[in-house]
N, CA, C and O atoms as a GROMACS GRO file, in nm:
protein
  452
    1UNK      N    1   0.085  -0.118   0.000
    1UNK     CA    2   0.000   0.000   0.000
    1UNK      C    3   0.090   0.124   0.000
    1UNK      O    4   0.196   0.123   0.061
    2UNK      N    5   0.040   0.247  -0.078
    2UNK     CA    6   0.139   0.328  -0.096
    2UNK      C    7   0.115   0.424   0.060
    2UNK      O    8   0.032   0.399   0.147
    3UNK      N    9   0.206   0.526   0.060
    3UNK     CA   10   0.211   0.616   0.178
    3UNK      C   11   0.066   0.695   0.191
    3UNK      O   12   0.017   0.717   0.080
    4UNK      N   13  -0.002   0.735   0.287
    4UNK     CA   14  -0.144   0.785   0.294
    4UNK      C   15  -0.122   0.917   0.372
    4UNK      O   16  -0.035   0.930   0.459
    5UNK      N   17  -0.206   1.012   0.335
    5UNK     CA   18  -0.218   1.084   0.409
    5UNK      C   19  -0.300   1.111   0.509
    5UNK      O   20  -0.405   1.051   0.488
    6UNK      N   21  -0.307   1.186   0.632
    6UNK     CA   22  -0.372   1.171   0.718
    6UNK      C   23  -0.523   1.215   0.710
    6UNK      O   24  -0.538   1.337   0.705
    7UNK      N   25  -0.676   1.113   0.706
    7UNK     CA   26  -0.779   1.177   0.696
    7UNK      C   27  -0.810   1.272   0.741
    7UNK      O   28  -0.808   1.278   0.864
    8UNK      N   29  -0.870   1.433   0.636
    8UNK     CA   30  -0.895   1.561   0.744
    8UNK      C   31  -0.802   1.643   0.706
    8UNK      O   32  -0.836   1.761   0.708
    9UNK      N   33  -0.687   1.620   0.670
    9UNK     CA   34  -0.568   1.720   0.719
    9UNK      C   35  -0.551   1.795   0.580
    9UNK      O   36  -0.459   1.761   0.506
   10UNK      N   37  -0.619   1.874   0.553
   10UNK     CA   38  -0.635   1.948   0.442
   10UNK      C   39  -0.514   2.073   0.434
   10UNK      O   40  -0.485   2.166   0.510
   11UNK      N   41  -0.461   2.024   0.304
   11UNK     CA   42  -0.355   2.107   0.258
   11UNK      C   43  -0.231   2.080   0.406
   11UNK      O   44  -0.150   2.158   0.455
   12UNK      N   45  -0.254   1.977   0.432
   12UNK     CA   46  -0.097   1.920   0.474
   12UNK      C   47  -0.031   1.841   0.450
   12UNK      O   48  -0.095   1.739   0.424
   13UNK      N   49   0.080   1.828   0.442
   13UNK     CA   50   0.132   1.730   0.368
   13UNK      C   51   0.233   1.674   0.442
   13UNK      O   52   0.282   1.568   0.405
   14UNK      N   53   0.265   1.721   0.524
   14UNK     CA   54   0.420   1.703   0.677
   14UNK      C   55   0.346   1.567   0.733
   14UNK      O   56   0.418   1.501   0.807
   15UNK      N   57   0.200   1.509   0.707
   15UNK     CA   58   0.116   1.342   0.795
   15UNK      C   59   0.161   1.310   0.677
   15UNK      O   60   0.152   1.387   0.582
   16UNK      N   61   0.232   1.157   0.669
   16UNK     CA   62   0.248   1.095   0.547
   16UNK      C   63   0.242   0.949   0.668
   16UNK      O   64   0.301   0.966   0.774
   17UNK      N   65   0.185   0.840   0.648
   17UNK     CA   66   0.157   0.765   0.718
   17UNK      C   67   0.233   0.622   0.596
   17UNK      O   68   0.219   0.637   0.474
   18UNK      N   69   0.310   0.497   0.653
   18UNK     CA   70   0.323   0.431   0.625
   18UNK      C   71   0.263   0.324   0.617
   18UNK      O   72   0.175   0.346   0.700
   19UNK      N   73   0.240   0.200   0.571
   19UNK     CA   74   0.150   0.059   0.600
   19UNK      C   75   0.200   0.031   0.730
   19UNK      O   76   0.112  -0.033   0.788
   20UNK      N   77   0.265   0.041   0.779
   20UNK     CA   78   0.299  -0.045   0.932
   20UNK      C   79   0.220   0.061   1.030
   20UNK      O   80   0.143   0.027   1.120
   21UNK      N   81   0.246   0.165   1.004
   21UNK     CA   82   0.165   0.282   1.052
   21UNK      C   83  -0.020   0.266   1.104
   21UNK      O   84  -0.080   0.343   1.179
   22UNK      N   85  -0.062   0.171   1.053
   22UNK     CA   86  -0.244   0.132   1.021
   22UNK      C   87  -0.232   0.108   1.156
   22UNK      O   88  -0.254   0.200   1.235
   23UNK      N   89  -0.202   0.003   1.193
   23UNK     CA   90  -0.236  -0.076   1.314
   23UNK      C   91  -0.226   0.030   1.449
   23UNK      O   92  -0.315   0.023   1.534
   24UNK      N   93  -0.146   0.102   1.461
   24UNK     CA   94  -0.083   0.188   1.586
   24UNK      C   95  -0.213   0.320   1.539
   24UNK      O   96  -0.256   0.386   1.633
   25UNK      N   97  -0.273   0.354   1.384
   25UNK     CA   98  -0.320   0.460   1.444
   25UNK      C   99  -0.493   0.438   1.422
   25UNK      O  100  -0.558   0.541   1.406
   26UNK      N  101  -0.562   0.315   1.421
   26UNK     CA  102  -0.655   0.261   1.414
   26UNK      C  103  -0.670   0.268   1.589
   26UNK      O  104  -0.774   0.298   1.648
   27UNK      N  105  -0.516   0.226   1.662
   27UNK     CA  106  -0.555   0.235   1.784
   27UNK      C  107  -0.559   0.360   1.846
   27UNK      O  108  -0.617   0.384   1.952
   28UNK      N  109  -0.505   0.426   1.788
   28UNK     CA  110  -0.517   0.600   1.852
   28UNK      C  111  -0.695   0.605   1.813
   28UNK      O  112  -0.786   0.586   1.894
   29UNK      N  113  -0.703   0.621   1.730
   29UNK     CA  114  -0.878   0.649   1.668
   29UNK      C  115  -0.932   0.569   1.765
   29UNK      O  116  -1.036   0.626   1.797
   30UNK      N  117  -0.918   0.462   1.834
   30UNK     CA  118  -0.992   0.388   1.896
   30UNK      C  119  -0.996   0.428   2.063
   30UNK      O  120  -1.090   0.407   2.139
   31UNK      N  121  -0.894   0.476   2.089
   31UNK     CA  122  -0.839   0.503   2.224
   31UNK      C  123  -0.738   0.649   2.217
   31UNK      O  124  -0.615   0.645   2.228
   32UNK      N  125  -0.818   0.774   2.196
   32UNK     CA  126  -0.683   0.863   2.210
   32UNK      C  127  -0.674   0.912   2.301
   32UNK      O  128  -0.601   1.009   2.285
   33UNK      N  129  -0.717   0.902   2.425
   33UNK     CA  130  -0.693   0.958   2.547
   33UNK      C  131  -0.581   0.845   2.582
   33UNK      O  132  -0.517   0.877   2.682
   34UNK      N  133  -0.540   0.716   2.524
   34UNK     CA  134  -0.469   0.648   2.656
   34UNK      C  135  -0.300   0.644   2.598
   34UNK      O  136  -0.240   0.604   2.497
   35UNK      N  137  -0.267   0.706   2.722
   35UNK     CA  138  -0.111   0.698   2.734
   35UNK      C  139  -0.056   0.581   2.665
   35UNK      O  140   0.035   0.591   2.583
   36UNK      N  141  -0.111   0.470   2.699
   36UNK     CA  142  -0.003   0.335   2.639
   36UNK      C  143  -0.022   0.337   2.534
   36UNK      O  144   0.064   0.281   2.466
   37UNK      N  145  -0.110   0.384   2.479
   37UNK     CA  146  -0.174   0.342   2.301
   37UNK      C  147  -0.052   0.446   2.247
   37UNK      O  148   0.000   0.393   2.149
   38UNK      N  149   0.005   0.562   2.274
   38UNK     CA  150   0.047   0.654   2.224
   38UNK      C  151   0.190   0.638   2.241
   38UNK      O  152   0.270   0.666   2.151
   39UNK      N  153   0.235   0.581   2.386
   39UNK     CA  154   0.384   0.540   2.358
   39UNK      C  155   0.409   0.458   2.320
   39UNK      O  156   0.518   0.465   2.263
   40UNK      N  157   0.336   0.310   2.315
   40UNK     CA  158   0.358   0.213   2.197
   40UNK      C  159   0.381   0.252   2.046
   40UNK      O  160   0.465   0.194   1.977
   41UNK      N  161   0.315   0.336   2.007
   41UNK     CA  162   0.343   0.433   1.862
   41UNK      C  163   0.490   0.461   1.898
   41UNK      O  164   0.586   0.389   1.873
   42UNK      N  165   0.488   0.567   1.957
   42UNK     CA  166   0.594   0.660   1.959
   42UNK      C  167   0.739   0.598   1.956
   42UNK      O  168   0.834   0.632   1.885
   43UNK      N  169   0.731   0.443   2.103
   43UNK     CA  170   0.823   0.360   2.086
   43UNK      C  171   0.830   0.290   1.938
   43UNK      O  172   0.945   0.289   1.894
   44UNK      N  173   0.767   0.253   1.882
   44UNK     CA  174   0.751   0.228   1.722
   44UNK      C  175   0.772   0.309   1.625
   44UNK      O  176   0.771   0.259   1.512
   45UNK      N  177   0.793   0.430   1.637
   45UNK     CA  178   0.832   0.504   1.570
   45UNK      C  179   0.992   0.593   1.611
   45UNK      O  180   1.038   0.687   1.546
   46UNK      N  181   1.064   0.516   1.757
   46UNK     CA  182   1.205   0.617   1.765
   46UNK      C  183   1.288   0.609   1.605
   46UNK      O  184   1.342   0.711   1.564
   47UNK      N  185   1.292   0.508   1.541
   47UNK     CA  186   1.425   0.524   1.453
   47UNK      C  187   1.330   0.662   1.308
   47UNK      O  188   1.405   0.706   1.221
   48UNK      N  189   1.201   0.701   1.305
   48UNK     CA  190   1.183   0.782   1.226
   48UNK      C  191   1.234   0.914   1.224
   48UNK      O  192   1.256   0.963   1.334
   49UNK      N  193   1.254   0.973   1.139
   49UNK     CA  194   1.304   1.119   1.103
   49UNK      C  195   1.254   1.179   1.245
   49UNK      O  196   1.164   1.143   1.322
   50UNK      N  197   1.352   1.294   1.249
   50UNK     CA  198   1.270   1.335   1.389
   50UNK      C  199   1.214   1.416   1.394
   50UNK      O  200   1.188   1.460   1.506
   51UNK      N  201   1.143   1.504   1.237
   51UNK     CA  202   1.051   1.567   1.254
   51UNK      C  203   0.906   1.478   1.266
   51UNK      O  204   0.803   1.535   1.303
   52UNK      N  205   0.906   1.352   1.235
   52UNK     CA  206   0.778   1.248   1.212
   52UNK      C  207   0.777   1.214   1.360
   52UNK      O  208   0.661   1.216   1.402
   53UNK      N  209   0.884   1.176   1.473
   53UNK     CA  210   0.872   1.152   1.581
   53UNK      C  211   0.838   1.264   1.648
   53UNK      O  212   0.782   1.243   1.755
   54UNK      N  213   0.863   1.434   1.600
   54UNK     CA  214   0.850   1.528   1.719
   54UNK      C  215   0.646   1.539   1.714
   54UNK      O  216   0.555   1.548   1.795
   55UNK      N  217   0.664   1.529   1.545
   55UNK     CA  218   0.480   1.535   1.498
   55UNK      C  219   0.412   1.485   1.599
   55UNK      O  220   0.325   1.540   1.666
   56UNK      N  221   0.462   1.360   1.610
   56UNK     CA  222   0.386   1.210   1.672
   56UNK      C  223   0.357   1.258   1.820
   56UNK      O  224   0.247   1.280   1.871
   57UNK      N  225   0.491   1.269   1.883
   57UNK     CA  226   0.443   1.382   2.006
   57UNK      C  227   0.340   1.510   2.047
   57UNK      O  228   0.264   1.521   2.144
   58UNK      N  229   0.364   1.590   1.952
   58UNK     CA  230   0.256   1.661   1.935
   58UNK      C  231   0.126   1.638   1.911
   58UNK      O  232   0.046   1.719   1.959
   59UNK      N  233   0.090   1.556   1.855
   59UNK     CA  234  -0.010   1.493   1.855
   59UNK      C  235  -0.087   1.444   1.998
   59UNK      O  236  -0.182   1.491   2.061
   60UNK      N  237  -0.012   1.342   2.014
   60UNK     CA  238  -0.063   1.308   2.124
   60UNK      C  239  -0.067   1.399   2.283
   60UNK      O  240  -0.153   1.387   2.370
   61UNK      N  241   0.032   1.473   2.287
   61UNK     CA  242   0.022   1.568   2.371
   61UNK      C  243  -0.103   1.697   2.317
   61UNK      O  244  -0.141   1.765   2.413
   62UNK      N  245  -0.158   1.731   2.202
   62UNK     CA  246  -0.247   1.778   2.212
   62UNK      C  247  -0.399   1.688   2.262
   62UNK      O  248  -0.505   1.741   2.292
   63UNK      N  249  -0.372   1.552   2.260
   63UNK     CA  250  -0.528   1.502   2.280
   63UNK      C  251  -0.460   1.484   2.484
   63UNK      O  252  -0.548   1.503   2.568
   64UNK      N  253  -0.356   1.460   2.523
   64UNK     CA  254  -0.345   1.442   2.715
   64UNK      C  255  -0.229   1.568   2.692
   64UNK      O  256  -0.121   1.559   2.634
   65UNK      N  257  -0.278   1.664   2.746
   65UNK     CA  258  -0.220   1.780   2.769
   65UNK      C  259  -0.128   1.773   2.893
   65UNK      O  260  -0.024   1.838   2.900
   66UNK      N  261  -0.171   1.693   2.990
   66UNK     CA  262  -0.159   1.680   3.113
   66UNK      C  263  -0.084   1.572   3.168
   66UNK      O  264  -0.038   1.548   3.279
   67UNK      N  265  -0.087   1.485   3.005
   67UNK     CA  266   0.094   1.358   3.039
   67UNK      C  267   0.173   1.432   3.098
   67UNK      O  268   0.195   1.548   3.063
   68UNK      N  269   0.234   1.364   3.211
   68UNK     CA  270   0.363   1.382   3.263
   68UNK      C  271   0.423   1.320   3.164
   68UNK      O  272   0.470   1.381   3.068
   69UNK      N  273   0.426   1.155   3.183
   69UNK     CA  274   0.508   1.097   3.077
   69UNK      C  275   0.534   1.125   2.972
   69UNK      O  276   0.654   1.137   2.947
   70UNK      N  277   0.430   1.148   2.861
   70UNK     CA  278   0.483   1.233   2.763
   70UNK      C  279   0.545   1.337   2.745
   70UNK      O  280   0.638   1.337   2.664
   71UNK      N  281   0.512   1.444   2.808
   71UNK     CA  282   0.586   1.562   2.821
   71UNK      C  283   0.766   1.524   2.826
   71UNK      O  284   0.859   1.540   2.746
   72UNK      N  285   0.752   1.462   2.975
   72UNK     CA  286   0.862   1.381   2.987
   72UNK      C  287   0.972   1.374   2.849
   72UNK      O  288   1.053   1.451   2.796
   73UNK      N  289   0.918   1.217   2.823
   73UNK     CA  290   1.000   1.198   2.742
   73UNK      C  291   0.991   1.289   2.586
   73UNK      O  292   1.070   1.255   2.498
   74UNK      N  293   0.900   1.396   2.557
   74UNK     CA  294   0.885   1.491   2.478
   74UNK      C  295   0.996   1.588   2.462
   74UNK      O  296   1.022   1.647   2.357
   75UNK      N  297   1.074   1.604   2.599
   75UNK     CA  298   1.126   1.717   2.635
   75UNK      C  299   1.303   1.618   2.617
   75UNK      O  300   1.401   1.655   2.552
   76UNK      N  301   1.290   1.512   2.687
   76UNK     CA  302   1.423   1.474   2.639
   76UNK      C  303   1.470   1.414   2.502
   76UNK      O  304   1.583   1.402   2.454
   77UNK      N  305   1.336   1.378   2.451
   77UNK     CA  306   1.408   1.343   2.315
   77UNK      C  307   1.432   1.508   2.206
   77UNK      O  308   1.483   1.530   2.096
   78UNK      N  309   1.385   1.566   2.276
   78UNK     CA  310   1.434   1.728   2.211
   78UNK      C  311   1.570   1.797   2.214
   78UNK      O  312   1.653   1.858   2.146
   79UNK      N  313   1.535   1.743   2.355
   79UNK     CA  314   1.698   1.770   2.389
   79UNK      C  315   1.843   1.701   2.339
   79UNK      O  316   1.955   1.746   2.316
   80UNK      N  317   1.782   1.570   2.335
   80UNK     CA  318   1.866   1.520   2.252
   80UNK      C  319   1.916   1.531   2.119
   80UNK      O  320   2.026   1.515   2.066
   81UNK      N  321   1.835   1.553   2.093
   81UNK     CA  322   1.840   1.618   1.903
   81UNK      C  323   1.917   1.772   1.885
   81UNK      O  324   1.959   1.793   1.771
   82UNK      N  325   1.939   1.876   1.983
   82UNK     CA  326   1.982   1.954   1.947
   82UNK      C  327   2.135   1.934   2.048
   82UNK      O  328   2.197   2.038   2.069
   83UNK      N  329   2.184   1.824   2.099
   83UNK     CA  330   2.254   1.828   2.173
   83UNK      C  331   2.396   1.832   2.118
   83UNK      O  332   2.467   1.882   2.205
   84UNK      N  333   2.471   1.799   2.002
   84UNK     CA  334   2.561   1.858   1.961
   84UNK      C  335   2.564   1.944   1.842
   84UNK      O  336   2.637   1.923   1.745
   85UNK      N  337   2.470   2.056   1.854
   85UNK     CA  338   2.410   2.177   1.806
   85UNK      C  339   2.468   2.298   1.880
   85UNK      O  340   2.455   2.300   2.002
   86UNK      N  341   2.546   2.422   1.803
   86UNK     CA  342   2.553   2.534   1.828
   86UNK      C  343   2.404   2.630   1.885
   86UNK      O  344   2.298   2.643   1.823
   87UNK      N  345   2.438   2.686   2.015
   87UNK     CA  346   2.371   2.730   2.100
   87UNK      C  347   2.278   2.830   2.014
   87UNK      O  348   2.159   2.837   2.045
   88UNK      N  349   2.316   2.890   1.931
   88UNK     CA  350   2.271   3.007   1.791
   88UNK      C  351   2.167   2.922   1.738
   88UNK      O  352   2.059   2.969   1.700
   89UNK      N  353   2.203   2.769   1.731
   89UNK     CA  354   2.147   2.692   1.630
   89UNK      C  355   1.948   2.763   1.635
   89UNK      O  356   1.919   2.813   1.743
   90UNK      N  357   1.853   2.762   1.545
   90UNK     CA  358   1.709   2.789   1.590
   90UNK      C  359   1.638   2.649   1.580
   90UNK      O  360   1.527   2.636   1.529
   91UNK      N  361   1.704   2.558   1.628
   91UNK     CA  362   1.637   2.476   1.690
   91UNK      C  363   1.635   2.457   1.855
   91UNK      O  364   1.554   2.402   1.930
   92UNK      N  365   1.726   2.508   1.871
   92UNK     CA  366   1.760   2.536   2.049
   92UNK      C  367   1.573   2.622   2.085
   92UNK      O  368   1.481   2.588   2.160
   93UNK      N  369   1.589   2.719   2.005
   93UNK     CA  370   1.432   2.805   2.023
   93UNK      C  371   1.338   2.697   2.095
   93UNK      O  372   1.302   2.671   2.210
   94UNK      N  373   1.311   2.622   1.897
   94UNK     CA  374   1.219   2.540   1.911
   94UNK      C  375   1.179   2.437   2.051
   94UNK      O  376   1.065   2.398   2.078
   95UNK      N  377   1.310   2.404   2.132
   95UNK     CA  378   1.348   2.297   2.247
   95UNK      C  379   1.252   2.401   2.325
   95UNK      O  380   1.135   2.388   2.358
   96UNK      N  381   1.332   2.498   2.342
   96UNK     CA  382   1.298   2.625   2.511
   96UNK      C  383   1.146   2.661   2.478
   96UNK      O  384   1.067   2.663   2.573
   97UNK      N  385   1.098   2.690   2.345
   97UNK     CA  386   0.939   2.715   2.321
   97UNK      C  387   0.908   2.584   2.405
   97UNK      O  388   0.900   2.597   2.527
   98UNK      N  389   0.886   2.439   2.337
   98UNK     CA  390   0.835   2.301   2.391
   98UNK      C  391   0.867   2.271   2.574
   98UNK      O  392   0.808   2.185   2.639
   99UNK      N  393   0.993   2.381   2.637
   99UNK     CA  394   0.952   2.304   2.779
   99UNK      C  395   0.878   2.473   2.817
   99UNK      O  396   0.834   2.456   2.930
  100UNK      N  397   0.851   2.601   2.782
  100UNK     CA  398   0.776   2.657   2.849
  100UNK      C  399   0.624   2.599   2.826
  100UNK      O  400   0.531   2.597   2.907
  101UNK      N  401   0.628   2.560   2.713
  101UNK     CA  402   0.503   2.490   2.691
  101UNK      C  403   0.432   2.398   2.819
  101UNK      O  404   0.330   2.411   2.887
  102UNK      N  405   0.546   2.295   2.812
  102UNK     CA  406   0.507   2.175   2.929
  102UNK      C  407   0.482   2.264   3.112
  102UNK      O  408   0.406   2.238   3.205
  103UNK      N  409   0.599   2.381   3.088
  103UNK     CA  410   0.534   2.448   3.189
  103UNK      C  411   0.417   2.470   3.211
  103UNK      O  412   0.363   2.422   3.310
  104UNK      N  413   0.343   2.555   3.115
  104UNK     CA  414   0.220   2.565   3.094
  104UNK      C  415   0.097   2.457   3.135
  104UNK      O  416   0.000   2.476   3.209
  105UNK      N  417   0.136   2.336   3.058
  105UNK     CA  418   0.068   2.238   3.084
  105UNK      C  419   0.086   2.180   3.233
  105UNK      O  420  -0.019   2.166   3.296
  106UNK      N  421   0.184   2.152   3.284
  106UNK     CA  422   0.196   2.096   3.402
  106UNK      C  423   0.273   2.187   3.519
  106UNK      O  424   0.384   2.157   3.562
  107UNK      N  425   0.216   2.274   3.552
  107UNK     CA  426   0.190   2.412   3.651
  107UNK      C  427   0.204   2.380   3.810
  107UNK      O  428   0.257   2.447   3.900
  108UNK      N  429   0.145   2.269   3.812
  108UNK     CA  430   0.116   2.206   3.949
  108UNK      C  431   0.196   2.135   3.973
  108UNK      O  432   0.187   2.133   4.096
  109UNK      N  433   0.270   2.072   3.949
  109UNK     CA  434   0.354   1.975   3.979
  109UNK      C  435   0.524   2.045   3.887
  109UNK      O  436   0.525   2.150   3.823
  110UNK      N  437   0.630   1.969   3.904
  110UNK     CA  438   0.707   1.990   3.827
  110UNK      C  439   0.810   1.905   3.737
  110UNK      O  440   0.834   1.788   3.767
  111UNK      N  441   0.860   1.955   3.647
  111UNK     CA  442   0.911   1.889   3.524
  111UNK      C  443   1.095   1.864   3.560
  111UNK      O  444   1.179   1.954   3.562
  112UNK      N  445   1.122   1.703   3.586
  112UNK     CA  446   1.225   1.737   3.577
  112UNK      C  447   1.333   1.725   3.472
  112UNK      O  448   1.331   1.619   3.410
  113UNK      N  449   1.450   1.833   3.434
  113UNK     CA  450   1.484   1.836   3.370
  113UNK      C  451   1.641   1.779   3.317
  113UNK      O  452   1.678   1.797   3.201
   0.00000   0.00000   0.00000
């Protein structure tokens, strides 16, 4: 089956979904509030590009705003990616935007970093 795009997502083109891809997001559609459904993906998806893995995060952190866990590991696999990156680099931005973010989201408690 060729690559699909994501139903809905009009005039985007950054969702490009693979055949192995069906199974993991049949279960999101089925369950998107639950944490495991979403890091099972996500763990299924570490070796992808890491703009398809940061997507994947985003995603699911827009449907549980309020993952710790995700956030979590949201924030270190960011970090990791810009980690032998010049401080100038504007992906450093992008990192410091994503943990005031998680600030935002998780206010009450705290994020460790």
């Amino acid at each position: 089956m060729p690559d699909m795009e994501m139903p809905g997502a009009v005039g985007r083109t950054d969702l490009v979904f693979e055949e192995e891809d069906l199974q993991y997001e049949e279960e999101i559609l089925r369950n998107p509030f639950s944490v495991k459904c979403w890091m099972r993906y996500i763990e299924f998806k570490q070796s992808a590009p890491r703009h398809a893995l940061n997507l994947l995060y985003e995603r699911a952190l827009k449907e549980l705003p309020g993952s710790y866990k995700l956030w979590y590991n949201y924030l270190k696999q960011r970090r990791k990616q810009v980690k032998n990156r010049c401080v100038t680099d504007p992906a450093y931005e992008e990192v410091n935007n994503c943990h005031e973010r998680a600030l935002v989201f998780m206010h009450k408690g705290s994020i460790e970093i």
